[in-house]
C-alpha positions in Angstrom: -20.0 -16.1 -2.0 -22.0 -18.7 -0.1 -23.7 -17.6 2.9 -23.5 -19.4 6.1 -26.8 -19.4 8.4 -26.3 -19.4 12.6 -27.9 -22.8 13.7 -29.1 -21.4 16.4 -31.4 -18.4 14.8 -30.8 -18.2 11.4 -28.8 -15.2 10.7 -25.9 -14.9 8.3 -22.6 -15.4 10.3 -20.4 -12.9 9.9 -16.4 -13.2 10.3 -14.7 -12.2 13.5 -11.8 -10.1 13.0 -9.0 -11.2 15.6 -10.0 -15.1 15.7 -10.9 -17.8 13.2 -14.6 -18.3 13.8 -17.6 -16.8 12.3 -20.1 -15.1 14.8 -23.4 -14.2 14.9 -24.4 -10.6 14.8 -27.5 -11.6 16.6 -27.1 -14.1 19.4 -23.3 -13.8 19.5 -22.9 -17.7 18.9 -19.3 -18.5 17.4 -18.7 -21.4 15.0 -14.5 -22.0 14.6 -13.4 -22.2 11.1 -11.0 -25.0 10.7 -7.8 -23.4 9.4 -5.6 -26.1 7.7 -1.8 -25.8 8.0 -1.0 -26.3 4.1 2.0 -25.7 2.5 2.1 -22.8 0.2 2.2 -23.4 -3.4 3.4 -20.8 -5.9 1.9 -21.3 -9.9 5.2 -21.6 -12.5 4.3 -18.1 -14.3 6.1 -19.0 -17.4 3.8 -22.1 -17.9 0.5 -20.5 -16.1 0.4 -17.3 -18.5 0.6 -19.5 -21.6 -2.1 -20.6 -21.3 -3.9 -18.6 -18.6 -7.5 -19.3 -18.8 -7.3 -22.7 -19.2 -6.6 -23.2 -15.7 -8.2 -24.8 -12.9 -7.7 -22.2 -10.6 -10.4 -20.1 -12.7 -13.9 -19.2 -11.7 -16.7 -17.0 -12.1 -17.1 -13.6 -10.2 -19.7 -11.6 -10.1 -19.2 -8.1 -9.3 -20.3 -4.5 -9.2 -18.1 -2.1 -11.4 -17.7 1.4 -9.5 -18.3 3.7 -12.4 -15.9 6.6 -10.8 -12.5 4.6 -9.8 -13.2 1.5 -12.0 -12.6 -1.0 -8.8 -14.8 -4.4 -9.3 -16.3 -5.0 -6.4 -18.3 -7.7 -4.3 -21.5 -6.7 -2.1 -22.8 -7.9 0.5 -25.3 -10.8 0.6 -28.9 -9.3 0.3 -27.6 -5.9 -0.2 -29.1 -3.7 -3.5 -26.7 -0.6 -3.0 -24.0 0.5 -1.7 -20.8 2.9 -1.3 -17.5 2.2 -3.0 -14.7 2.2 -0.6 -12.4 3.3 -2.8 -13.8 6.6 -4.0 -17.4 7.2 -2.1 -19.0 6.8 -5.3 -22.6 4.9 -5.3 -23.0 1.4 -6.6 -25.9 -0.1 -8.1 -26.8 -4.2 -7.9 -27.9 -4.3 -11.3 -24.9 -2.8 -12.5 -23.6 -5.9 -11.7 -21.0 -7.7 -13.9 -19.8 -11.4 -14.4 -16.6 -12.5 -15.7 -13.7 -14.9 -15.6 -10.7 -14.6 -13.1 -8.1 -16.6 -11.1 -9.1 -17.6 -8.0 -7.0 -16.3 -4.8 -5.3 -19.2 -3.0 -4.4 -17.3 0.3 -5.6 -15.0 2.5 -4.5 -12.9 5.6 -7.7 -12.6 8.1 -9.0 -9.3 9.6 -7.2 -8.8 13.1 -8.3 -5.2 14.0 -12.0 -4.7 14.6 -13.9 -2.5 13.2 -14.7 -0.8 16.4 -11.3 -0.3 16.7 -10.7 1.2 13.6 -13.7 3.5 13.8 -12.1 4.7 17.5 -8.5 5.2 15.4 -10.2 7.1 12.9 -12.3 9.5 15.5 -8.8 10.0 17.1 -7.1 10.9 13.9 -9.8 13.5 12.7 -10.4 14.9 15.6 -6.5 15.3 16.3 -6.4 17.5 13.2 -5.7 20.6 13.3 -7.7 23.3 10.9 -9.8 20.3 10.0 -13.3 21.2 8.8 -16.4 20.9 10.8 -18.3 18.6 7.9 -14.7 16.6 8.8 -15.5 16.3 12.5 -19.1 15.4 12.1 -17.7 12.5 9.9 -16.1 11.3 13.0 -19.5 10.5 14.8 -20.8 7.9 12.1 -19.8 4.4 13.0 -20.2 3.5 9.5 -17.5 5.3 8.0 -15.4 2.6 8.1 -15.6 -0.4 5.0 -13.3 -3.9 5.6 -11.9 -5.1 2.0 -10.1 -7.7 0.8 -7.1 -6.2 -1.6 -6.1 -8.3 -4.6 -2.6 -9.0 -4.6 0.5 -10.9 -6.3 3.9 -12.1 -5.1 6.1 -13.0 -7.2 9.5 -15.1 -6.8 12.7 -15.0 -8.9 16.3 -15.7 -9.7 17.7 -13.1 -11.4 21.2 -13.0 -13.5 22.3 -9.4 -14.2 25.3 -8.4 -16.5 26.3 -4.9 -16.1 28.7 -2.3 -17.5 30.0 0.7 -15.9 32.8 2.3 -13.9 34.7 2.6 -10.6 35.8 6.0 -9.2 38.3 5.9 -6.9 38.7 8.7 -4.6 42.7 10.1 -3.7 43.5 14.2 -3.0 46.1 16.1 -4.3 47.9 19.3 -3.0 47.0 22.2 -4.9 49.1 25.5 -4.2 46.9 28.9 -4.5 47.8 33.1 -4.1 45.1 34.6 -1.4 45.2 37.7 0.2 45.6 37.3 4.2 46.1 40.5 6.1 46.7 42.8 3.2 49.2 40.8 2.2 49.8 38.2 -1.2 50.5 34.6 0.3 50.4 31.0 -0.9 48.5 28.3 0.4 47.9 24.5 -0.2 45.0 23.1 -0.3 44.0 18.7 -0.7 42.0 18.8 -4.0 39.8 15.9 -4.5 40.3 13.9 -7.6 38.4 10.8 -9.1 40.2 7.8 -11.3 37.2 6.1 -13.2 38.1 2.9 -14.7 35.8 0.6 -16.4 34.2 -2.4 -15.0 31.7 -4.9 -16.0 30.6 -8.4 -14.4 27.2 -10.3 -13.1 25.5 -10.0 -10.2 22.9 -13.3 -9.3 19.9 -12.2 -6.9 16.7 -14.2 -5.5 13.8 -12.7 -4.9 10.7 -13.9 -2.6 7.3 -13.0 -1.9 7.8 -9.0 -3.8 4.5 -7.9 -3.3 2.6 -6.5 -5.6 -1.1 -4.5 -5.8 -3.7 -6.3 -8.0 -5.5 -3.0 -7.8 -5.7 0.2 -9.9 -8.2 1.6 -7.1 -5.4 3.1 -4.7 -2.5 4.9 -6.1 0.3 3.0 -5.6 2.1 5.3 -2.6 -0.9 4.5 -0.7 -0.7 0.7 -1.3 3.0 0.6 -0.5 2.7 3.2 2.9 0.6 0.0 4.3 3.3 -2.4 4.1 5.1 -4.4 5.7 2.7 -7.5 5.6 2.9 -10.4 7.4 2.8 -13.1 4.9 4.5 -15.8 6.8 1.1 -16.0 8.3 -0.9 -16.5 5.2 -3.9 -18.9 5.2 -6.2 -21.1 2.8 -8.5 -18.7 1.0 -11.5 -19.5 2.5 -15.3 -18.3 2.1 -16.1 -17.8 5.6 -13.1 -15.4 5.9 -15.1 -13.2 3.6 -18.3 -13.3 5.2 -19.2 -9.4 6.4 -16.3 -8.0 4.3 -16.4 -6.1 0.8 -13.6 -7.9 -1.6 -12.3 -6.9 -4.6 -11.6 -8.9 -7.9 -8.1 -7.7 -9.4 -7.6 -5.3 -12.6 -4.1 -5.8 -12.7 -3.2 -9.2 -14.3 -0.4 -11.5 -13.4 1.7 -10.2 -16.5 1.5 -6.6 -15.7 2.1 -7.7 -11.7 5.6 -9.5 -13.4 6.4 -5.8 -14.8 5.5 -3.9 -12.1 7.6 -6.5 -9.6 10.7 -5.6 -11.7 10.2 -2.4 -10.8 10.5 -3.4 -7.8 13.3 -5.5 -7.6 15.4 -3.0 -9.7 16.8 -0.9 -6.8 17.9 -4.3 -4.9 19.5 -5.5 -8.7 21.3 -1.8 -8.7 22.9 -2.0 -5.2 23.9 -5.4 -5.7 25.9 -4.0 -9.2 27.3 -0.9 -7.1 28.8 -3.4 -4.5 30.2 -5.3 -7.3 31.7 -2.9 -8.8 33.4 -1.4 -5.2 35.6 2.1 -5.1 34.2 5.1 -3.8 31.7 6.2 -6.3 30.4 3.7 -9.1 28.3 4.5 -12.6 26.1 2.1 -14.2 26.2 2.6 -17.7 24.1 -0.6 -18.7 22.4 -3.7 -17.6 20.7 -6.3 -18.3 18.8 -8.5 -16.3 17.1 -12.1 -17.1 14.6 -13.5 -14.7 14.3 -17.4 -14.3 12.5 -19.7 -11.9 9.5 -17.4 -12.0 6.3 -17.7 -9.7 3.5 -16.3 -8.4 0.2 -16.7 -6.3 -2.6 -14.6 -6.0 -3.4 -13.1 -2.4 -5.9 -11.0 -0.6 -5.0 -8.4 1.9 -7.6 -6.9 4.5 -7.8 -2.9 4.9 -10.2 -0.8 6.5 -10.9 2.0 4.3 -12.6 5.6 5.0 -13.4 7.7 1.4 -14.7 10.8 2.4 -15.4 14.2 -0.3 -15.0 17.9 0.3 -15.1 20.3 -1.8 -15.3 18.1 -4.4 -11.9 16.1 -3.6 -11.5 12.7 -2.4 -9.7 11.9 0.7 -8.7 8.3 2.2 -8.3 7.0 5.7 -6.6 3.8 5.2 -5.5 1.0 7.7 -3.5 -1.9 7.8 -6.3 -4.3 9.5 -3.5 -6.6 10.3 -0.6 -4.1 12.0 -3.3 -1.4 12.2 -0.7 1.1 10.4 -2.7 4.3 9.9 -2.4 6.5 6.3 -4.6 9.4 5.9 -5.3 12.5 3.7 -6.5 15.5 5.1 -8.6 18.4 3.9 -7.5 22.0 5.6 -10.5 24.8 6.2 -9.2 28.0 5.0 -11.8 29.9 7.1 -10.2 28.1 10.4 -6.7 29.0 9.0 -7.4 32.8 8.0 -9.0 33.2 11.9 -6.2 31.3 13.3 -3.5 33.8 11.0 -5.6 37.1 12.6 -5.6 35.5 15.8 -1.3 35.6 15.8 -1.1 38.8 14.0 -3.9 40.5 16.6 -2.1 38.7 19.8 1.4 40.2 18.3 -0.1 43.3 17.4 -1.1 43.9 21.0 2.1 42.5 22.8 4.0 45.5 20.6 1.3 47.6 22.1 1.8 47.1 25.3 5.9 46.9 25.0 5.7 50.0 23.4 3.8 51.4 26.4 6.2 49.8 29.3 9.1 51.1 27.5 
């Protein structure tokens, strides 16, 4: 990534989160980056994958491998070591690694600071209960916080699905039993619910925009998707400068593997769709087969602000949305904290029977 130098002293400008200008660290100068209104343009996937790598849209990336979660990582300019954001795990410069991949064509911009999110994260731990000291002193480093970009795809579609199942259709009949009321043998009626299945079978035509989907092995995929909603109607030019201060990360998951896990995604909206087709009370989908046309893609980055954080050997994340500044974290409990807490109740109950026992 190209640096860009402050005219006025020389220092490498770094992005401001919440605008569209590059500031200086140093004098506080800001230098607007022109942010172009350009229509997005999805890649045909059927004709890109073909012939993948003999796109334009390729370039060289060099990156640092994190040798504990496998994330490919960019550093910072003039850095020699750092921490992966991923999994706290130290990286190295000269582990450094070069290879081909597609370039991303949009962008959404930091909008929460990094103040910000270090003031959300001090909130959140220290809001914990049973949270470990080592936890709380955490708290106090402004530097626990990393900004990354997030690979991503989207992927469009029109899908054609042609099921086969069947329709239950609810209706209650009376159903006369012998009880016992009041010592004595009587007969009562009762509505039994029954169920007519009959078969049915037909298509069901969908579209699909935009399903999002992590370019990332890095996070486990609950975490990725606990971040969303994204506002991609707001997407801009990938551009250097937006970069500029922020780790990014170069994707592991390809665009063919980000087809198959979109259609795991789009599968719950394709099986609705078929249980409304098929109407009556209850419905059974017994097959179905979907075919996909009209398929593309692009390839996106997303801004989080990511804590990683060990104790006791486990990894815990703090992540946030740095555009909605939705907040997802994992925890550690103290057991020690908990155990005093437990003697504390039992103790204060203990005495309360005491001292009832006593008044009574």
């Amino acid at each position: 990534m190209k640096e860009t130098e402050c005219p006025q002293c020389g220092s490498v400008l770094k992005f401001e989160p919440g605008t569209t200008s590059l500031k200086c660290p140093y004098c506080s100068s800001e230098f607007p980056i022109d942010v172009a209104k350009t229509p997005i343009r999805e890649l045909d996937y059927v004709e890109t994958s073909s012939h993948l790598e003999d796109q334009g849209d390729f370039e060289e990336i060099s990156t640092v491998k994190c040798s504990g979660c496998g994330a490919e990582v960019t550093f910072q300019p003039h850095v020699s070591a750092d921490q992966c954001p991923y999994c706290a795990n130290s990286l190295i410069d000269k582990e450094r690694i070069s290879r081909k991949a597609l370039k991303a064509r949009y962008l959404l911009p930091f909008a929460a600071k990094a103040k910000e999110t270090n003031d959300l994260f001090k909130q959140w731990i220290n809001g914990l209960w049973f949270a470990p000291n080592s936890l709380k002193k955490l708290a106090q480093k402004d530097h626990g916080i990393t900004g990354i970009y997030v690979p991503y795809w989207t992927f469009d579609a029109d899908t054609h699905t042609s099921y086969q199942g069947a329709r239950g259709d609810c209706y209650y009949e009376p159903q006369t039993h012998t009880v016992v009321r009041d010592g004595r043998m009587v007969n009562e009626t009762v509505m039994v619910r029954k169920i007519k299945w009959t078969p049915a079978e037909g298509d069901v035509r969908l579209q699909f925009d935009d399903v999002l989907v992590s370019g990332s092995n890095s996070l486990p995929k609950e975490y990725v998707q606990l971040l969303e909603p994204w506002d991609l109607q707001n997407l801009v030019s990938y551009d250097d400068r937006f970069l500029s201060g922020f780790l990014s990360e170069t994707y592991q998951i390809g665009p063919k593997d980000g087809f198959e896990s979109a259609k795991t995604r789009m599968d719950p909206e394709i099986t609705a769709a078929i249980q409304v087709d098929i109407g009556g009370d209850l419905q059974q989908v017994h097959s179905a087969e979907t075919r996909y046309s009209h398929v593309t893609f692009k390839h996106i980055l997303l801004p989080v602000w990511i804590s990683s954080y060990r104790y006791n050997n486990k990894l815990y994340r703090f992540l946030v949305n740095a555009r909605t500044g939705e907040i997802h974290g994992e925890r550690p409990w103290s057991a020690i904290k908990i155990a005093l807490f437990a003697l504390g109740t039992f103790l204060a109950a203990y005495a309360f029977a005491i001292i009832a026992a006593n008044l009574s």
